[in-house]
N, C-alpha and C positions, 0 to 999 in steps of 0.2 A: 504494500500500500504506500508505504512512502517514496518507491520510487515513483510510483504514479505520479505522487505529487510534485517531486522534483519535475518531472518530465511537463509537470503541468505549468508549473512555474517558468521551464524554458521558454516554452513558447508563448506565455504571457510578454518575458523580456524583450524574445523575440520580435513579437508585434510592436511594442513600446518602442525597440531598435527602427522596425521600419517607420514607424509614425515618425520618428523623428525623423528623420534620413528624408524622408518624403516634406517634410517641412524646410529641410534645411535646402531643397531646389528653391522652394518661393523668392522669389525677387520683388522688393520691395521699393517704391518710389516714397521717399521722405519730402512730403512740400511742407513749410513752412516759411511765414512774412520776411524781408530782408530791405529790402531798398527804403519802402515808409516806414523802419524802426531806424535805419541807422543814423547816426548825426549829423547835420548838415553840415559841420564843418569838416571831422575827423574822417566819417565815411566808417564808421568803427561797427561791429555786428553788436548790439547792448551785449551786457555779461548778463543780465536776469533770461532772455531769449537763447542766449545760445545757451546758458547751463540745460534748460527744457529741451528743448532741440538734442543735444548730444546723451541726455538722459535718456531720448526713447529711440536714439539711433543704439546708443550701450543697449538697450532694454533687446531691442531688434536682433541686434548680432548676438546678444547672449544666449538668445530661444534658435539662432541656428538658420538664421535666412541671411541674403543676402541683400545689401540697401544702398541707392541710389541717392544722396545725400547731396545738393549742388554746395550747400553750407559747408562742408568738411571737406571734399577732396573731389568733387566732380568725377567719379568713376565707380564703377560697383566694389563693395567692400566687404570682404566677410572677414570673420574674427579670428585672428589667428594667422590670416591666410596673406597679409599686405593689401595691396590696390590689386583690382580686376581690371578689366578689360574696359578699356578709356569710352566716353560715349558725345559722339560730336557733341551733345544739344540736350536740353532738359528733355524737348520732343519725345528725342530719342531714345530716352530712357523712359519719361513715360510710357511708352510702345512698348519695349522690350517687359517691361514688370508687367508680375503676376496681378498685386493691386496695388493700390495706394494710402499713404496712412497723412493726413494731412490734420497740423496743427493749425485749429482754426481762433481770427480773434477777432472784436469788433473794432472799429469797421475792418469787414475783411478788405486782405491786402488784396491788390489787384493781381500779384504774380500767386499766390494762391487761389484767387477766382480763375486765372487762367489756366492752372492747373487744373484742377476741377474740373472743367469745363474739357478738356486734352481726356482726363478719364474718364469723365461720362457719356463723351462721344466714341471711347473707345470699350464702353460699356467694363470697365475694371470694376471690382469692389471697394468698395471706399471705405474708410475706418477717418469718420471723424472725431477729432481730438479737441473738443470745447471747453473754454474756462468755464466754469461756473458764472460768470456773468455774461456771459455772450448772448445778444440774443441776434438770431439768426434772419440774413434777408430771404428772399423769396428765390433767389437763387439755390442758399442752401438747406430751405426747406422744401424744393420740390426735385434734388437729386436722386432721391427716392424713387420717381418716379419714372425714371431713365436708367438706374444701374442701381446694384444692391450695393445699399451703406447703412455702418453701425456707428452709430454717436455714440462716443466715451466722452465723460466730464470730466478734464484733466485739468490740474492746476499744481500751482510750485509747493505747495501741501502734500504731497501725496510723497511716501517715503519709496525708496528702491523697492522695495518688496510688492506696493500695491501697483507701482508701474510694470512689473512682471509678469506680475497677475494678471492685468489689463492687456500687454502687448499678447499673452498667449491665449487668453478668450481671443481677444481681437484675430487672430492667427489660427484660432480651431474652428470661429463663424467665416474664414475668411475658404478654409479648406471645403466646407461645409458650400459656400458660395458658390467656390470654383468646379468642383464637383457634382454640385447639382444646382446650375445658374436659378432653376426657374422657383426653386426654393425658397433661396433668400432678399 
C-alpha cells in the first residue's frame, strides 16, 4: 500500500512539474505609465512607479514566464536566464505575448491606452492592475467586451507575498483564458 502511495505522489509532482513548465512558455507584455509621470525637467522614471513596476515584473519572473518590460531592458527576460531575444517595437512585443498584465492609473496614461487598445485588437487576455482609487473611463470598462480581462486592485500596500499570490491567480485565469478563449 504504501508504494501505491508513493507512486501516487509521483505523479501528482509530476503534473505540478508540467503545470509549471507549461507556464513558464507564457510570454508576458508588462504596460505601464512612463512619459506623463516622469519630470519635466530631469526626464527621470519617479522611484514610487518604478518600485510597483519592477515588483510585479520580480513577481512575473519569479512564477516562471517570460516579460516584455519597455521600462527595464526592452527585450524579453526571464529569470535567471539574462536578456532574450531583442524586439524592434512595443508593437512587437505586444504581438508576440501570450497576454498582457497592465498597470493601470487615473487619468490613464495615453501609452497604456495604446497599449490596451494593441491587445484588444489582438484579442490577448488582459490582467488589469488598479489602484484602489482609480476609477475607470469607458475605454477601460468596456474591454471586456472585446477580449477577456481580470481586474486586480493593486496598490504600494500590498506586501511580496500578496503580489505573488495575485500574479499566479492572475496566471492560472490567464491559462484558463488561453485554453478555452470563449470561457473567460
Amino acid at each position: 500500500m504504501s508504494e501505491l502511495y508513493g507512486v501516487d505522489q509521483k505523479s501528482r509532482a509530476t503534473e505540478d512539474d508540467l503545470a509549471a513548465d507549461a507556464r513558464r512558455c507564457l510570454r508576458v507584455f508588462l504596460a505601464a505609465p512612463s512619459l506623463r509621470l516622469t519630470g519635466p525637467a530631469d526626464g527621470v522614471f519617479p522611484l514610487a512607479l518604478r518600485g510597483k513596476v519592477t515588483a510585479l515584473r520580480d513577481a512575473l519572473l519569479d512564477a516562471g514566464v517570460t516579460v516584455y518590460s519597455q521600462h527595464h531592458d526592452d527585450c524579453w527576460a526571464t529569470r535567471g536566464l539574462g536578456t532574450g531575444i531583442r524586439v524592434p517595437s512595443a508593437f512587437r512585443g505586444m504581438q508576440s505575448a501570450d497576454l498582457a498584465f497592465a498597470y493601470v492609473e487615473a487619468p490613464l496614461s495615453a501609452g497604456v491606452g495604446m497599449e490596451l487598445g494593441w491587445a484588444s485588437a489582438l484579442r490577448k487576455p488582459l490582467v488589469l492592475l488598479v489602484d484602489h482609487a482609480v476609477s475607470h473611463n469607458p475605454m477601460i470598462s468596456t474591454l471586456e467586451e472585446v477580449c477577456p480581462v481580470l481586474p486586480i486592485q493593486f496598490d504600494s500596500n500590498w506586501s511580496a507575498k500578496n503580489l505573488q499570490h495575485a500574479v499566479v491567480t492572475a496566471l492560472d485565469w490567464a491559462d484558463t483564458s488561453l485554453a478555452y478563449p470563449e470561457s473567460a
